[in-house]
C-alpha positions as CSV (number, residue, x, y, z in Angstrom):
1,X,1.5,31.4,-32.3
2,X,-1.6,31.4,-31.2
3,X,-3.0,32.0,-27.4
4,X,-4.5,28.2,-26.4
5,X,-5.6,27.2,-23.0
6,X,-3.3,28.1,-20.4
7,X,-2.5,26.6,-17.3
8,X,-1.3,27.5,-14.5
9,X,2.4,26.6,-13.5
10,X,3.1,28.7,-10.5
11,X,0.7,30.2,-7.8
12,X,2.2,32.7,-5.1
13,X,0.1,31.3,-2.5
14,X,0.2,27.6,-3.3
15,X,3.6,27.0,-5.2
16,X,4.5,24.8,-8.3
17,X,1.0,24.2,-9.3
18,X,2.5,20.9,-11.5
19,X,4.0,19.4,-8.5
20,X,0.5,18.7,-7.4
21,X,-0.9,15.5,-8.0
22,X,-4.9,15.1,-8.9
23,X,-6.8,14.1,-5.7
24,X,-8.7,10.9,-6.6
25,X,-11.2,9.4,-4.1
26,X,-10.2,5.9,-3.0
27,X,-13.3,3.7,-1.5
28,X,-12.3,0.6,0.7
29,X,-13.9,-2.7,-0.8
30,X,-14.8,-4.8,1.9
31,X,-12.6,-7.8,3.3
32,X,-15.0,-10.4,1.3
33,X,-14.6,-8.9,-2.1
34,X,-10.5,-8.9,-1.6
35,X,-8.0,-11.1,-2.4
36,X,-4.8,-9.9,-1.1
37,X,-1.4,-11.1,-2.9
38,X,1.3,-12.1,-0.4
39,X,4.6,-11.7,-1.6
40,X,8.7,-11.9,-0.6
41,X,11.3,-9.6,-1.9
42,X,14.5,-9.1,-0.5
43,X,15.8,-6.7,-3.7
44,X,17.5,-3.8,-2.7
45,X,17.3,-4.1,1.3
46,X,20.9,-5.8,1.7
47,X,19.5,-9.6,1.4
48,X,16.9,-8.8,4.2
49,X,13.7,-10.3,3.5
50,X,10.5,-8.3,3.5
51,X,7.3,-9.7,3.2
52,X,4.9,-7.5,0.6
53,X,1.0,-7.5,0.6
54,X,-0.6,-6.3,-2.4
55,X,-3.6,-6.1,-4.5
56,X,-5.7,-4.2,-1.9
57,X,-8.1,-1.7,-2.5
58,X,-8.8,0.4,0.4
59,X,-7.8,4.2,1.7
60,X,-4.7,5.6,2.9
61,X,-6.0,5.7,6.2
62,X,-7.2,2.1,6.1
63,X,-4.0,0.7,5.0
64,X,-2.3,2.4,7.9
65,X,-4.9,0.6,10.1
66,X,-4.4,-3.0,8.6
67,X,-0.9,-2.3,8.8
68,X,-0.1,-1.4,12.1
69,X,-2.8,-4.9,12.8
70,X,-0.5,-6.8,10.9
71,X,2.5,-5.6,12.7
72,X,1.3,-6.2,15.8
73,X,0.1,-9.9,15.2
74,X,3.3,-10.6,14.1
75,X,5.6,-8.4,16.2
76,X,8.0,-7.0,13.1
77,X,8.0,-3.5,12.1
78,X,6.8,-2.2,8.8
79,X,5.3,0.5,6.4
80,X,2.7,1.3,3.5
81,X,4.4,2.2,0.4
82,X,2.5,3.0,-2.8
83,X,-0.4,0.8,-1.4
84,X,1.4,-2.0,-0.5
85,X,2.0,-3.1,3.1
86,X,5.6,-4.0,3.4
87,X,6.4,-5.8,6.7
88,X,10.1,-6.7,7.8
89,X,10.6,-10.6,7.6
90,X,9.4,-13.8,6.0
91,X,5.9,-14.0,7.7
92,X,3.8,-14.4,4.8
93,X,2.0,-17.9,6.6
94,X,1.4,-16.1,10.3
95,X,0.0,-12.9,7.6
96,X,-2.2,-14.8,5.8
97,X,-4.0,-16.2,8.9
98,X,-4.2,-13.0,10.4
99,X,-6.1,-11.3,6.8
100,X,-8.1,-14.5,6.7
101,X,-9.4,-14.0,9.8
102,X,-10.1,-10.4,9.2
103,X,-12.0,-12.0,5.9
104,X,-9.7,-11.6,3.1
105,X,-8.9,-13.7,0.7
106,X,-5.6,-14.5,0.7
107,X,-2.6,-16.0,-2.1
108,X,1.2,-16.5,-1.5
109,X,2.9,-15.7,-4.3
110,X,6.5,-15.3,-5.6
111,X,9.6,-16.6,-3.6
């Protein structure tokens, strides 16, 4: 066998070196050039509705911010998952008004 390119797997200072995902660099789009997908899904939360936005392109830390907007316009809890913005209930109308306001684009979509 011959020696190839190694890489690392373990580090004493930082740990499993594969558990460590590749940092890529996120840039919010503006509101204007969005058009933000809201869904409903009830699957796997015991029949409870949740209303999902997604489609958006922004940062961690902006999705965070339009999400805790969003919950309070609408007074329902919630929380980003994987880049989508899951908020507890069937609000998709009241959400829509709220991200068109903001000046996104907005579509209902799916249930």
């Amino acid at each position: 066998m011959t020696p190839g390119p190694s890489q690392l797997v373990w580090s004493s200072d930082d740990g499993d070196q594969r558990k460590q995902q590749p940092s890529a660099q996120v840039i919010s789009l503006p509101p204007a050039q969005q058009m933000a997908y809201l869904h409903r899904d009830s699957k796997g939360r015991g029949g409870k509705a949740v209303t999902l936005i997604k489609n958006l392109v922004l940062t961690e830390a902006d999705l965070q911010a339009l999400a805790k907007t969003i919950k309070q316009a609408v007074g329902s809890g919630g929380t980003v998952k994987d880049g989508v913005i899951e908020i507890q209930g069937e609000h998709r109308e009241k959400i829509a008004e709220v991200l068109r306001k903001l000046g996104y684009k907005t579509k209902l979509a799916g249930g």
